[in-house]
N, CA, C and O atoms as a Tripos MOL2 file, in Angstrom:
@<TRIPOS>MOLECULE
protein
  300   299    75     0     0
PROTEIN
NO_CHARGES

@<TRIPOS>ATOM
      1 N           8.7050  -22.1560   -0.7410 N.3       1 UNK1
      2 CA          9.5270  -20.9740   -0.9940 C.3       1 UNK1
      3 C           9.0040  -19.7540   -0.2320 C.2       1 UNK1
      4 O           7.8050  -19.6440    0.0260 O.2       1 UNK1
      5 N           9.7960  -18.9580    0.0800 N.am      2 UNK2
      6 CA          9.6080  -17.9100    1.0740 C.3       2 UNK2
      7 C           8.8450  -16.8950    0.1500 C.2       2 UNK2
      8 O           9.2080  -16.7170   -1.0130 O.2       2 UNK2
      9 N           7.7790  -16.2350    0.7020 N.am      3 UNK3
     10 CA          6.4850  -15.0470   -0.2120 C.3       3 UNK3
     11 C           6.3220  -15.8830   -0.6990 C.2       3 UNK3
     12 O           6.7650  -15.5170   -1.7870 O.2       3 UNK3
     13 N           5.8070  -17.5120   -0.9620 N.am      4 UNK4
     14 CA          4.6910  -18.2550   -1.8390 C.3       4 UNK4
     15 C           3.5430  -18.6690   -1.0230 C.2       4 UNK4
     16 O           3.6360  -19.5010   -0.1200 O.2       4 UNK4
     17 N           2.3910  -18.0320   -1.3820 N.am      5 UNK5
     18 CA          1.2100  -18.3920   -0.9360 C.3       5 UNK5
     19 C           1.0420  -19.8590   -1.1390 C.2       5 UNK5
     20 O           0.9810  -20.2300   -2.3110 O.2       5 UNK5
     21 N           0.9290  -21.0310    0.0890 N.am      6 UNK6
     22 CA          0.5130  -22.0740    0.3330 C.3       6 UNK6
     23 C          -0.2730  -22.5930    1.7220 C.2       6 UNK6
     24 O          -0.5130  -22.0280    2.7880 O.2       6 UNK6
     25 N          -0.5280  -23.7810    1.2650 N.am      7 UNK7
     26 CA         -1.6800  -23.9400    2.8760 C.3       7 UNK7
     27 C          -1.2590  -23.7570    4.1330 C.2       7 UNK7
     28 O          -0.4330  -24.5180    4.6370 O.2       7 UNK7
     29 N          -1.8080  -22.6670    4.8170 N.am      8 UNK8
     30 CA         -1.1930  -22.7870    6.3930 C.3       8 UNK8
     31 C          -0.6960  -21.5490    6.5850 C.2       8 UNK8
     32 O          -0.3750  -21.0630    7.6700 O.2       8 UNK8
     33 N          -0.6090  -20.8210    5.0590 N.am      9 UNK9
     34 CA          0.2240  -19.5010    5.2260 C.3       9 UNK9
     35 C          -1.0500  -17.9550    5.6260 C.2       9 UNK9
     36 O          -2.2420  -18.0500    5.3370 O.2       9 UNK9
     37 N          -0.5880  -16.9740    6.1440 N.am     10 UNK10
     38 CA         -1.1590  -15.9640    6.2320 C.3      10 UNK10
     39 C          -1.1100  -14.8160    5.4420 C.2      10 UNK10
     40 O          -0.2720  -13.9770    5.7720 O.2      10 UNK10
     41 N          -1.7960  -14.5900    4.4980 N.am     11 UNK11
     42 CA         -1.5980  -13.5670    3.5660 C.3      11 UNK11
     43 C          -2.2030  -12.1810    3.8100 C.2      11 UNK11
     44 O          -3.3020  -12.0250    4.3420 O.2      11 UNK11
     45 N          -1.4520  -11.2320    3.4070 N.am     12 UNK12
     46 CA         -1.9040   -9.8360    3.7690 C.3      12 UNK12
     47 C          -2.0170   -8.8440    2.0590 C.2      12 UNK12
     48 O          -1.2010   -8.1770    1.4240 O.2      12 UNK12
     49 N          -3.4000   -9.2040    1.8570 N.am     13 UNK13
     50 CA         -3.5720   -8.8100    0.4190 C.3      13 UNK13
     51 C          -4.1710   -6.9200    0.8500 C.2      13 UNK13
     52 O          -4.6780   -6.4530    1.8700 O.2      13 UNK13
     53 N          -3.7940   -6.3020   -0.4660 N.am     14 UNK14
     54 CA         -4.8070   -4.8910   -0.8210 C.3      14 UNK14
     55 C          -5.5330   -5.3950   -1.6940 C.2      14 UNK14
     56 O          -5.1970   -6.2730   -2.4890 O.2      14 UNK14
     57 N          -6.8210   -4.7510   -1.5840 N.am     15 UNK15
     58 CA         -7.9820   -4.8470   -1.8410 C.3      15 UNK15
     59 C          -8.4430   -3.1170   -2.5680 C.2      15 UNK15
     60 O          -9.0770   -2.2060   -2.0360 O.2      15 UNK15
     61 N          -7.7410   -3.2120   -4.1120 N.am     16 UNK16
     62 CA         -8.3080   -1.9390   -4.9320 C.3      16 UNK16
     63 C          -9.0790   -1.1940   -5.2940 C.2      16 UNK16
     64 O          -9.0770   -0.0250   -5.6800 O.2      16 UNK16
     65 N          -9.9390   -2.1380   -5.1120 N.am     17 UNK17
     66 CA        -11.5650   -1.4440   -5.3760 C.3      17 UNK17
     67 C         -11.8440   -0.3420   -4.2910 C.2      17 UNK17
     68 O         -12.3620    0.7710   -4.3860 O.2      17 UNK17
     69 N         -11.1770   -1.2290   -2.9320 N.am     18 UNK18
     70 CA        -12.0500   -0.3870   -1.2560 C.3      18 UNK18
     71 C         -10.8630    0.1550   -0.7290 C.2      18 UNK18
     72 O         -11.0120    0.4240    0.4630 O.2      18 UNK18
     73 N          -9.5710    0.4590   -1.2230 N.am     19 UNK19
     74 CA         -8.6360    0.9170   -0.7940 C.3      19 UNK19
     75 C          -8.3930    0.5050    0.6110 C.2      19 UNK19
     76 O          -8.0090    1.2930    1.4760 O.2      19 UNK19
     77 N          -8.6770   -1.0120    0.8510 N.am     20 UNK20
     78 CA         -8.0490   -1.8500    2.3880 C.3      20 UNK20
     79 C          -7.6250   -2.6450    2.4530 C.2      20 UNK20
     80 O          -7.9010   -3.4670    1.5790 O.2      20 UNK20
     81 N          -6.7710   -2.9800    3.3650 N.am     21 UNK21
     82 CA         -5.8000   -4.0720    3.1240 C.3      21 UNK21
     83 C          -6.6250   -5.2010    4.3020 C.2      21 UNK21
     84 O          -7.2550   -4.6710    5.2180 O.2      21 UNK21
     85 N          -6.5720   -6.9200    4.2060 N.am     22 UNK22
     86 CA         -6.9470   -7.5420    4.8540 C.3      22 UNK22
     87 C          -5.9330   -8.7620    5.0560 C.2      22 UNK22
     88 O          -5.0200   -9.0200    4.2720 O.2      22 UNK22
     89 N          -6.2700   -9.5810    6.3940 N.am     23 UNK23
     90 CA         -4.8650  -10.3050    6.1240 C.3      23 UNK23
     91 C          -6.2140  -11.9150    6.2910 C.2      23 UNK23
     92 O          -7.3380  -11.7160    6.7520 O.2      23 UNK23
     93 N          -5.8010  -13.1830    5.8720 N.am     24 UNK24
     94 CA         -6.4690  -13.9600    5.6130 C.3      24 UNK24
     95 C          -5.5500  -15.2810    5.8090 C.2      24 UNK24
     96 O          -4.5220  -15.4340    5.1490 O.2      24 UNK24
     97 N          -6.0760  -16.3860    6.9300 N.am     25 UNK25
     98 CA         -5.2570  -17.4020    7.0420 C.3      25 UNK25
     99 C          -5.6210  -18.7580    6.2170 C.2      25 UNK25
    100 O          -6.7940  -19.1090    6.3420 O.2      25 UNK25
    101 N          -4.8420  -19.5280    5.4390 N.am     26 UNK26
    102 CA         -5.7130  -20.5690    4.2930 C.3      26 UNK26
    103 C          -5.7300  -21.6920    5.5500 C.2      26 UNK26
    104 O          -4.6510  -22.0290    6.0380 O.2      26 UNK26
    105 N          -6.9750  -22.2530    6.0500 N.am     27 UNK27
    106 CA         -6.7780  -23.2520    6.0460 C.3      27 UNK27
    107 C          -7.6300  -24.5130    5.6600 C.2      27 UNK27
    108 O          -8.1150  -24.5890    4.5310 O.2      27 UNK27
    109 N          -7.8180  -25.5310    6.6200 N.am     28 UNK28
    110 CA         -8.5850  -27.2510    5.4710 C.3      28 UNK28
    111 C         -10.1650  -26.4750    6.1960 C.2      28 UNK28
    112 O         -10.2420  -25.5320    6.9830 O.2      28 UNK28
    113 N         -11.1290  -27.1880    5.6540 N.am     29 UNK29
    114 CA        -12.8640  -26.6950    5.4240 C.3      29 UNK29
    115 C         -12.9180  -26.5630    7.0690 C.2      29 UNK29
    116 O         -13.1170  -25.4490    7.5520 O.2      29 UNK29
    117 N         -12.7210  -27.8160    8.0000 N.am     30 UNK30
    118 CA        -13.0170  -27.9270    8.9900 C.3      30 UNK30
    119 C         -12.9400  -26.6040    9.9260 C.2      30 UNK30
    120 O         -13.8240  -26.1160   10.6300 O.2      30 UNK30
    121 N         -11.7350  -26.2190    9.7310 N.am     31 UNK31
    122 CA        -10.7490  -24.9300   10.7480 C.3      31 UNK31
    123 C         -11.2220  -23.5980   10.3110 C.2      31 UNK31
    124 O         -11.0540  -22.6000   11.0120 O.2      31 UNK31
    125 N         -11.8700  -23.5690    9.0440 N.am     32 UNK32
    126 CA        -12.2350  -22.0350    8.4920 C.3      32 UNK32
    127 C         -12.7690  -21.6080    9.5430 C.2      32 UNK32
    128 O         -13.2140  -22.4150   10.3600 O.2      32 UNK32
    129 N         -12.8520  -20.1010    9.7810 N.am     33 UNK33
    130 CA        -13.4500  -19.2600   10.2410 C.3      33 UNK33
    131 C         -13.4660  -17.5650    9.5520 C.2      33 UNK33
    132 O         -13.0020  -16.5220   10.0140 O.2      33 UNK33
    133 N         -14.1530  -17.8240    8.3710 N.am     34 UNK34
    134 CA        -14.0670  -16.0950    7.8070 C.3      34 UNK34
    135 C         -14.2700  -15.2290    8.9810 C.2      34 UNK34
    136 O         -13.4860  -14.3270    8.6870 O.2      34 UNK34
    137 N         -14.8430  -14.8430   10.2370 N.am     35 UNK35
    138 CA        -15.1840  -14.1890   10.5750 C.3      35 UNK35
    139 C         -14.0370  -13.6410   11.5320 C.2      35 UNK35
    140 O         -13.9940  -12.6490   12.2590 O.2      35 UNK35
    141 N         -13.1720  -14.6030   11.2770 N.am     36 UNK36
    142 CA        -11.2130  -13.9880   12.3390 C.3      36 UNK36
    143 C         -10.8440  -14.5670   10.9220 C.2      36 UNK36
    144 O         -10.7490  -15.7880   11.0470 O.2      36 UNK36
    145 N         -10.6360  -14.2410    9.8240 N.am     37 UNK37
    146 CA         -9.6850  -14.1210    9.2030 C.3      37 UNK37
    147 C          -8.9680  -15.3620    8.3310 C.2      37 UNK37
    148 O          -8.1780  -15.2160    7.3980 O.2      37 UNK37
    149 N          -9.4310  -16.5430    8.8580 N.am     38 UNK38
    150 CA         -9.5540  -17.8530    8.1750 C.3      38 UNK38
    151 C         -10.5320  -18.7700    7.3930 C.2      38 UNK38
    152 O         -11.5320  -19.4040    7.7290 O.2      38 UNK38
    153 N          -9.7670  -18.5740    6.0470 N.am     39 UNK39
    154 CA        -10.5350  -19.4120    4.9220 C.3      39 UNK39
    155 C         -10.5970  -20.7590    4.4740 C.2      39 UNK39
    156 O          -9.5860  -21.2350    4.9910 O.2      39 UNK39
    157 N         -10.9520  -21.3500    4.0630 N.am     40 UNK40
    158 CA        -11.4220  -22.6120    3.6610 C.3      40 UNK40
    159 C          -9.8090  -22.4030    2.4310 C.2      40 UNK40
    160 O          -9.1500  -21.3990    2.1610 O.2      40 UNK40
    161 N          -9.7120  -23.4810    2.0820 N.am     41 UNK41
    162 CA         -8.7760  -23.8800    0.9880 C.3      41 UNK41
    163 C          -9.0050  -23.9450   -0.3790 C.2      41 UNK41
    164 O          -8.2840  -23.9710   -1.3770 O.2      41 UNK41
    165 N         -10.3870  -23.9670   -0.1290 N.am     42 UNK42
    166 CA        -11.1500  -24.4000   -1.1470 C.3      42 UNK42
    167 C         -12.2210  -23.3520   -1.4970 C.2      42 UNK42
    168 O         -13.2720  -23.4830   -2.1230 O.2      42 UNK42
    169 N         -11.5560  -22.0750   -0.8080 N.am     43 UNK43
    170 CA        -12.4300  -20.9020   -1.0800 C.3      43 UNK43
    171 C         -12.2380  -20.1820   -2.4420 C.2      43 UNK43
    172 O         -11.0990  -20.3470   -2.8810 O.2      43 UNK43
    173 N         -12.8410  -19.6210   -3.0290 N.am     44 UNK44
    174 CA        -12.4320  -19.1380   -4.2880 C.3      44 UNK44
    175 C         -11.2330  -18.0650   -4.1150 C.2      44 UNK44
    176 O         -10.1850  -18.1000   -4.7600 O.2      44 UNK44
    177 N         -11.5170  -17.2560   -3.2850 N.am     45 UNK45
    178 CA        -10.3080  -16.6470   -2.6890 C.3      45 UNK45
    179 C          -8.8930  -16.8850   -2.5170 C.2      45 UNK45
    180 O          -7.9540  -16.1790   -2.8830 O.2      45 UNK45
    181 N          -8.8820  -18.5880   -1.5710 N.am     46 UNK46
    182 CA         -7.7850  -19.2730   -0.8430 C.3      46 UNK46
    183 C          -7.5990  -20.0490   -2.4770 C.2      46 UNK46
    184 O          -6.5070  -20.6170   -2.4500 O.2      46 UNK46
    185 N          -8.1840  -20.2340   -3.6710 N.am     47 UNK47
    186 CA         -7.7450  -21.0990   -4.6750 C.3      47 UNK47
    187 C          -7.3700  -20.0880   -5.6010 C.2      47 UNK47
    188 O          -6.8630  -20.5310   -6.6310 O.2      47 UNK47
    189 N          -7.5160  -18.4200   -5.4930 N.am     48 UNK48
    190 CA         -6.6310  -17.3650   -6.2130 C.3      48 UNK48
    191 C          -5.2700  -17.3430   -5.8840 C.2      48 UNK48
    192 O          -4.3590  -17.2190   -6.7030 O.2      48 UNK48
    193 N          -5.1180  -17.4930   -4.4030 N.am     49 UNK49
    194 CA         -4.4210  -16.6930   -3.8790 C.3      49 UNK49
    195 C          -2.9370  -18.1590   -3.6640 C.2      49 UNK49
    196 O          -1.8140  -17.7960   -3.3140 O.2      49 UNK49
    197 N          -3.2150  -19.5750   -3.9180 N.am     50 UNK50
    198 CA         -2.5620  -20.3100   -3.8400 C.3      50 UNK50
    199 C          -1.4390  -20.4010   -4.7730 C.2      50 UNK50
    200 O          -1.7140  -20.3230   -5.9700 O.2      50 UNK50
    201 N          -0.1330  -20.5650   -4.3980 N.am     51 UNK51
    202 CA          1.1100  -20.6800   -5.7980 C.3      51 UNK51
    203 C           1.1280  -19.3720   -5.9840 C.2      51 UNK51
    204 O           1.6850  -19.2760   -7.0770 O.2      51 UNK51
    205 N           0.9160  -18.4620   -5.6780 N.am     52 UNK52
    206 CA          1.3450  -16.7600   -6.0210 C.3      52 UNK52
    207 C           2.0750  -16.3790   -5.3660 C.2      52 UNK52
    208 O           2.2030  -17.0780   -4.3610 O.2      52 UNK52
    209 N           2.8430  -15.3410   -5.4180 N.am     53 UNK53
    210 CA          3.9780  -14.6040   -4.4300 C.3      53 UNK53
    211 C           3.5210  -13.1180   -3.8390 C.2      53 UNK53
    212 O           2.4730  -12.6190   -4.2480 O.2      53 UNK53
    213 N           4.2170  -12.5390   -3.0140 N.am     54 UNK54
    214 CA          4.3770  -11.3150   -3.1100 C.3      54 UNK54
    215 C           4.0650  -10.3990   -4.2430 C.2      54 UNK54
    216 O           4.2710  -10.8380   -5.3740 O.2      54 UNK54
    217 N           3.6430   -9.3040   -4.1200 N.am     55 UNK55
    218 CA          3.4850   -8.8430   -5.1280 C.3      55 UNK55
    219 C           2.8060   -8.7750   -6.6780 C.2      55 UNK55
    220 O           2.8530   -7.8610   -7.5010 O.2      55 UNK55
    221 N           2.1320  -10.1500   -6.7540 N.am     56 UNK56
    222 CA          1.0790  -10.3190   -7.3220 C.3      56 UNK56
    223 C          -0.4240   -9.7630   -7.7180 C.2      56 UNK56
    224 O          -0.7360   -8.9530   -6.8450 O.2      56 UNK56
    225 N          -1.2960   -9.8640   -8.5320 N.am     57 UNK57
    226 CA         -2.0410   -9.4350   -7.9310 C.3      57 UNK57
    227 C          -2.6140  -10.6870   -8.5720 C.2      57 UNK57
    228 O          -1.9790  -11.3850   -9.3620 O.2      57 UNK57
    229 N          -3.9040  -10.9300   -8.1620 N.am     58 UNK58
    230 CA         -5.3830  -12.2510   -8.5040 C.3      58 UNK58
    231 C          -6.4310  -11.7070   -8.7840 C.2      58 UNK58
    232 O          -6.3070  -10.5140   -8.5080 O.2      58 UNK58
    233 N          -7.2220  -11.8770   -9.1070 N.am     59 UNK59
    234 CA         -9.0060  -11.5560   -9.6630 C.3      59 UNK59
    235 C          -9.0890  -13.0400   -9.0660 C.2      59 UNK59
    236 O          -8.3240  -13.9370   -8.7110 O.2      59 UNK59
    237 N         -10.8930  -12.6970   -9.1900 N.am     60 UNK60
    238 CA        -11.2580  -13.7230   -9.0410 C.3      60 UNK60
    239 C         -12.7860  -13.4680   -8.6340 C.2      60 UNK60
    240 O         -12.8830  -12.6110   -7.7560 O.2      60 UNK60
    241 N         -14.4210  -14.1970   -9.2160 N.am     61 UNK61
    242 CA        -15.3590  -14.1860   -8.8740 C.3      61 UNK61
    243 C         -16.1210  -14.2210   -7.4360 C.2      61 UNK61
    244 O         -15.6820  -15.0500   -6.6380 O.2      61 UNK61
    245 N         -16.9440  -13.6120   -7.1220 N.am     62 UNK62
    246 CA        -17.8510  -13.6220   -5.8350 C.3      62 UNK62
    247 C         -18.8230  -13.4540   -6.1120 C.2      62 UNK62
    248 O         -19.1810  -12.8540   -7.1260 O.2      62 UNK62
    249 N         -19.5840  -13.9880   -5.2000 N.am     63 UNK63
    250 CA        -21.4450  -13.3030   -5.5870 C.3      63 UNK63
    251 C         -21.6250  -11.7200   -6.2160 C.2      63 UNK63
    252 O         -22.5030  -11.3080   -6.9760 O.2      63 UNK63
    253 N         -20.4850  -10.9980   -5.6250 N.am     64 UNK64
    254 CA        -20.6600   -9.7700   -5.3880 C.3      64 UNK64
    255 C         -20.0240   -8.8950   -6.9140 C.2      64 UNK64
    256 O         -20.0040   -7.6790   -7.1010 O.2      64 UNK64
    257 N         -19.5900   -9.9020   -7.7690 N.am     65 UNK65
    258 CA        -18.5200   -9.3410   -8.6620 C.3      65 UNK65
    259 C         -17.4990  -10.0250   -8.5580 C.2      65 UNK65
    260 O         -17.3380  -11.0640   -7.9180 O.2      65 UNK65
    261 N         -16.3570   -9.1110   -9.5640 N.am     66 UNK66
    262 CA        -15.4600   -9.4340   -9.6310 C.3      66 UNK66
    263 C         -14.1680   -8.6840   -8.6130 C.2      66 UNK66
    264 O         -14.1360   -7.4820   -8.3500 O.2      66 UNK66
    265 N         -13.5280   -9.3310   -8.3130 N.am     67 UNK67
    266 CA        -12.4100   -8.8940   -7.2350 C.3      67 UNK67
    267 C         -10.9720   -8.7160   -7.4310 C.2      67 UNK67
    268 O         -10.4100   -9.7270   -7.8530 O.2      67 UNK67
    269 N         -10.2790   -7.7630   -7.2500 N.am     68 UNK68
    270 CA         -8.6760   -7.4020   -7.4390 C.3      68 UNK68
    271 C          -7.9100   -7.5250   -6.3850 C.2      68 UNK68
    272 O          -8.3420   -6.7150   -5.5660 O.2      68 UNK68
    273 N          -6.8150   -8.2090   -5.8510 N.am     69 UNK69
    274 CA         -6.2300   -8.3330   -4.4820 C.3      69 UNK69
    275 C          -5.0300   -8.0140   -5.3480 C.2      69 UNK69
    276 O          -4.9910   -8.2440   -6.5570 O.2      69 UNK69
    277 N          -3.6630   -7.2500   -4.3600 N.am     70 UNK70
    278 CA         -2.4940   -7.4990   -4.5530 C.3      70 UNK70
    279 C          -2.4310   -8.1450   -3.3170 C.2      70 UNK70
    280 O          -3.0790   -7.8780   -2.3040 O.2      70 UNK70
    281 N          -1.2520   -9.3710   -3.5540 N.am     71 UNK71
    282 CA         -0.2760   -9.5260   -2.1720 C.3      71 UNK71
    283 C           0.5170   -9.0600   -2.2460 C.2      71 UNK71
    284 O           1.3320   -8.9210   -3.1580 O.2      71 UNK71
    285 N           0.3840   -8.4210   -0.4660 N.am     72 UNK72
    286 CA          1.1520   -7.4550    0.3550 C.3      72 UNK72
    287 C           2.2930   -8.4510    1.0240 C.2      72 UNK72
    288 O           3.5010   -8.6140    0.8540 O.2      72 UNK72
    289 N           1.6530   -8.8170    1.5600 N.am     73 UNK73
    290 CA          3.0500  -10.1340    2.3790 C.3      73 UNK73
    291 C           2.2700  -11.1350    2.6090 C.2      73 UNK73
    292 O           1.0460  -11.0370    2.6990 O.2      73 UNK73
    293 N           3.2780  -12.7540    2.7850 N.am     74 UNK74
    294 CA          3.1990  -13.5380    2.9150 C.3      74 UNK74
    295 C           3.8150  -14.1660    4.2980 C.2      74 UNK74
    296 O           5.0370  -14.1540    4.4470 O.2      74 UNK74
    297 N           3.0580  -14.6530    5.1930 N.am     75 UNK75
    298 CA          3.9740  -15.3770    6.5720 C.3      75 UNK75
    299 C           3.4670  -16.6820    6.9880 C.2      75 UNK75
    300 O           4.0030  -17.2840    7.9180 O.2      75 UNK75
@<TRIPOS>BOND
     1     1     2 1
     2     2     3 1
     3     3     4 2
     4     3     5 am
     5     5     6 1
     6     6     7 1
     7     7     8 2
     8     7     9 am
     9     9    10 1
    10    10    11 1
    11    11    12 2
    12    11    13 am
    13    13    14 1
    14    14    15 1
    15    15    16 2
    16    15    17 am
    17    17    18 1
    18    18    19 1
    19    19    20 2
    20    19    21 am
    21    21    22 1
    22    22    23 1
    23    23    24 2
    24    23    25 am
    25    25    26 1
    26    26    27 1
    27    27    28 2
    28    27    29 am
    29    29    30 1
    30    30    31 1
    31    31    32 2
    32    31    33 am
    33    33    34 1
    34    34    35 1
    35    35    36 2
    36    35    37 am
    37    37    38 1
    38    38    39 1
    39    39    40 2
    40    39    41 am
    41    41    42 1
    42    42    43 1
    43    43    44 2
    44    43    45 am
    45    45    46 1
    46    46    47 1
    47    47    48 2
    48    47    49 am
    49    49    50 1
    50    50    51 1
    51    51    52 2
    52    51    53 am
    53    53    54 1
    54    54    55 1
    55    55    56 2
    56    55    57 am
    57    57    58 1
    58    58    59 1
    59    59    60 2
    60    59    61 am
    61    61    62 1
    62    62    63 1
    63    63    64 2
    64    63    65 am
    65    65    66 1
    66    66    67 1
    67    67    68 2
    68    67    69 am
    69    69    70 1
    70    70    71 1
    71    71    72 2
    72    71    73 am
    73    73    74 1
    74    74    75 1
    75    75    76 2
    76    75    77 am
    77    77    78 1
    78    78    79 1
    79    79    80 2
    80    79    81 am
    81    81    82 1
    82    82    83 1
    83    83    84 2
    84    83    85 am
    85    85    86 1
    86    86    87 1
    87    87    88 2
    88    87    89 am
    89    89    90 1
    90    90    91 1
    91    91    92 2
    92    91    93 am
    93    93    94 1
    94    94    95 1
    95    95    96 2
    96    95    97 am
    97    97    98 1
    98    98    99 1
    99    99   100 2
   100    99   101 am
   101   101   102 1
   102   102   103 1
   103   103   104 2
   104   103   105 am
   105   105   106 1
   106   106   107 1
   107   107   108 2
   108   107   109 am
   109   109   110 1
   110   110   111 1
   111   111   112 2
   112   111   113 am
   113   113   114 1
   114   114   115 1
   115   115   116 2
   116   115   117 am
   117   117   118 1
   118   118   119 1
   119   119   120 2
   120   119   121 am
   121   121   122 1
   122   122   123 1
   123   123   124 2
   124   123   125 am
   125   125   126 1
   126   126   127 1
   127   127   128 2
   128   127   129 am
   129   129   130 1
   130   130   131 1
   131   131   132 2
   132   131   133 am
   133   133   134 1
   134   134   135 1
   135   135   136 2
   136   135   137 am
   137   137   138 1
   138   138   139 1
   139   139   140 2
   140   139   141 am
   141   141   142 1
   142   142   143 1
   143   143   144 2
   144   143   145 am
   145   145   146 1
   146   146   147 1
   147   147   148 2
   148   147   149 am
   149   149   150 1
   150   150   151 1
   151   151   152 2
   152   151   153 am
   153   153   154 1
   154   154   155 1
   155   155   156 2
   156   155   157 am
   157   157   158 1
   158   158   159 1
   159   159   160 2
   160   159   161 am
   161   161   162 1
   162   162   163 1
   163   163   164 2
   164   163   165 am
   165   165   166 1
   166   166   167 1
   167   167   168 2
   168   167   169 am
   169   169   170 1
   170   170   171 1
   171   171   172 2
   172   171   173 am
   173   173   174 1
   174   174   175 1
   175   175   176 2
   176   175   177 am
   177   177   178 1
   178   178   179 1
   179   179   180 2
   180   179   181 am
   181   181   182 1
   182   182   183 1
   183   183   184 2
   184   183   185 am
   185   185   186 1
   186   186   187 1
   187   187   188 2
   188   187   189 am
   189   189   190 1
   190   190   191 1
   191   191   192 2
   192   191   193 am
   193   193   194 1
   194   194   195 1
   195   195   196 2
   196   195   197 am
   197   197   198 1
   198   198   199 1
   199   199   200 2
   200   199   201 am
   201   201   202 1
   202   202   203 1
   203   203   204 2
   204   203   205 am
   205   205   206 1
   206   206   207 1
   207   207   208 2
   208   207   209 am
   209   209   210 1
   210   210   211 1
   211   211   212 2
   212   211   213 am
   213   213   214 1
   214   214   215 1
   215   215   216 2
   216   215   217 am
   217   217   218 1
   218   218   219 1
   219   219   220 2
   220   219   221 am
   221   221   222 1
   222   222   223 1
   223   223   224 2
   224   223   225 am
   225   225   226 1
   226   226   227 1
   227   227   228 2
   228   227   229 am
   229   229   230 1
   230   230   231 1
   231   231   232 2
   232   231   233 am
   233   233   234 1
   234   234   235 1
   235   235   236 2
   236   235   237 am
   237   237   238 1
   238   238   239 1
   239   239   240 2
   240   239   241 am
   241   241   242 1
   242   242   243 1
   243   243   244 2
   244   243   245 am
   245   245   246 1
   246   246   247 1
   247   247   248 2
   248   247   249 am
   249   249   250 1
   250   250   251 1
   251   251   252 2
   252   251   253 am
   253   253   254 1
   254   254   255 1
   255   255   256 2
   256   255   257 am
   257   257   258 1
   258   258   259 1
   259   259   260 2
   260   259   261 am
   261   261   262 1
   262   262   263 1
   263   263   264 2
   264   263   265 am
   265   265   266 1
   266   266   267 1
   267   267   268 2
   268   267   269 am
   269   269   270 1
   270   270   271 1
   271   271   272 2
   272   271   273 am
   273   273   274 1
   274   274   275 1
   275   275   276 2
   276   275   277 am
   277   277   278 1
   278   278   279 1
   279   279   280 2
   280   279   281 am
   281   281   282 1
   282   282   283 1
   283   283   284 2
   284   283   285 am
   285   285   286 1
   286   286   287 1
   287   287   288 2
   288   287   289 am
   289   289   290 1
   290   290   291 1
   291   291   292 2
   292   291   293 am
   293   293   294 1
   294   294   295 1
   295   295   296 2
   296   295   297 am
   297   297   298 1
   298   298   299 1
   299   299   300 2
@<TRIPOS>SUBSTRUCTURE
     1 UNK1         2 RESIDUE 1 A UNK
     2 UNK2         6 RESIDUE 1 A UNK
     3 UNK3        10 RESIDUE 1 A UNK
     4 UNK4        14 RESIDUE 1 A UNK
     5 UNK5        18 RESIDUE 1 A UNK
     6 UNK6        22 RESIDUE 1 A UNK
     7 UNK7        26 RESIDUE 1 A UNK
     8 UNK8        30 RESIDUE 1 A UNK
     9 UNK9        34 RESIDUE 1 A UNK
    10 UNK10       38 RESIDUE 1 A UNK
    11 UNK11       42 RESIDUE 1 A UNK
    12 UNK12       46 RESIDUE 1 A UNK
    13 UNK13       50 RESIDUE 1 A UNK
    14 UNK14       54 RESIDUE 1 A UNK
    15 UNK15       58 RESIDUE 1 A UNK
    16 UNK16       62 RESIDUE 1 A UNK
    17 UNK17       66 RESIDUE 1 A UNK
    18 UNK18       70 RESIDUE 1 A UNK
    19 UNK19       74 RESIDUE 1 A UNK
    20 UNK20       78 RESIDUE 1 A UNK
    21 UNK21       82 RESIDUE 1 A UNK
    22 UNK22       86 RESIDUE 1 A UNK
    23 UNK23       90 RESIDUE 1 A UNK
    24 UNK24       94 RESIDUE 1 A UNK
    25 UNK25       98 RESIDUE 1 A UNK
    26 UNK26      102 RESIDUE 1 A UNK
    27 UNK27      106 RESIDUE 1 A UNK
    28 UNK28      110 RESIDUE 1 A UNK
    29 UNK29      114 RESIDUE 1 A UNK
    30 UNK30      118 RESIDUE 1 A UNK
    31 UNK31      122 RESIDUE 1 A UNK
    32 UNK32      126 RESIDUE 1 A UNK
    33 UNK33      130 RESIDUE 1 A UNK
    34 UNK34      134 RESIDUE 1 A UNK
    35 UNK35      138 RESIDUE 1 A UNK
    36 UNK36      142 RESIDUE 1 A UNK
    37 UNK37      146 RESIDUE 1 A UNK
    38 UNK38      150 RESIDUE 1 A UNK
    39 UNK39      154 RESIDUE 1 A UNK
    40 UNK40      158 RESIDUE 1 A UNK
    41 UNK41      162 RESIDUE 1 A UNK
    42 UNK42      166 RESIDUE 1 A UNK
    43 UNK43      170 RESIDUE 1 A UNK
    44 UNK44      174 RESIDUE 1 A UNK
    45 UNK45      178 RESIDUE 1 A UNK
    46 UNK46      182 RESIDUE 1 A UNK
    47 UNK47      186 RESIDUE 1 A UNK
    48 UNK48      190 RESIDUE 1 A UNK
    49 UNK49      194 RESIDUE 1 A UNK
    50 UNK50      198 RESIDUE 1 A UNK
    51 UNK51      202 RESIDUE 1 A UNK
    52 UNK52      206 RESIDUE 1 A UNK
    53 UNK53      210 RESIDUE 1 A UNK
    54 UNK54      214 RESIDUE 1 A UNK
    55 UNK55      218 RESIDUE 1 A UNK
    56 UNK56      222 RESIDUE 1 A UNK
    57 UNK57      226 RESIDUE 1 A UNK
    58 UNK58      230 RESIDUE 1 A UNK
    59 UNK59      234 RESIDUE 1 A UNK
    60 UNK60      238 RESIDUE 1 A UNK
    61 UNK61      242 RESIDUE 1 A UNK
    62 UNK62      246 RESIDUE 1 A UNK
    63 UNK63      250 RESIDUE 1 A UNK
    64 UNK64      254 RESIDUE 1 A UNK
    65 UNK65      258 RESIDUE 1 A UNK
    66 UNK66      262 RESIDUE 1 A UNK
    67 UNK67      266 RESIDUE 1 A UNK
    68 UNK68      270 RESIDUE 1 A UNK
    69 UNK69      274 RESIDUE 1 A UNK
    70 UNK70      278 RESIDUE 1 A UNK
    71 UNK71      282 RESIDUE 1 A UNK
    72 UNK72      286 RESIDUE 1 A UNK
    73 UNK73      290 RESIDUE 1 A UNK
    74 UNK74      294 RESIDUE 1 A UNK
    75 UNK75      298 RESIDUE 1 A UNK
């Protein structure tokens, strides 16, 4: 479905805490590259952000704390 976060898709979440927006591509372990923007599937992140739409928002744990994303768009 069109704005549903699934594998392969590129999401462009805000990030509340730091007032920035980031955009993040899901893909399988092999292809990740956090450092351009592509995550593992199996990232805690890429397993918030899966089956959600537009406009959503997710939490979700990190070393660092806890985390607030809205999605901004989905492509």
């Amino acid at each position: 479905p069109e704005g549903r976060v699934v594998f392969g898709a590129t999401v462009t979440v805000y990030d509340v805490d730091t007032d920035e927006e980031y955009a993040y591509c899901i893909k399988g372990q092999s292809e990740s590259d956090p450092s351009n923007g592509c995550i593992s599937i199996s990232s805690p992140i890429a397993q918030a952000l899966l089956g959600k739409e537009e406009g959503d928002e997710v939490s979700f744990n990190t070393p660092g704390g806890k985390r607030v994303l809205e999605i901004v768009e989905v492509g």
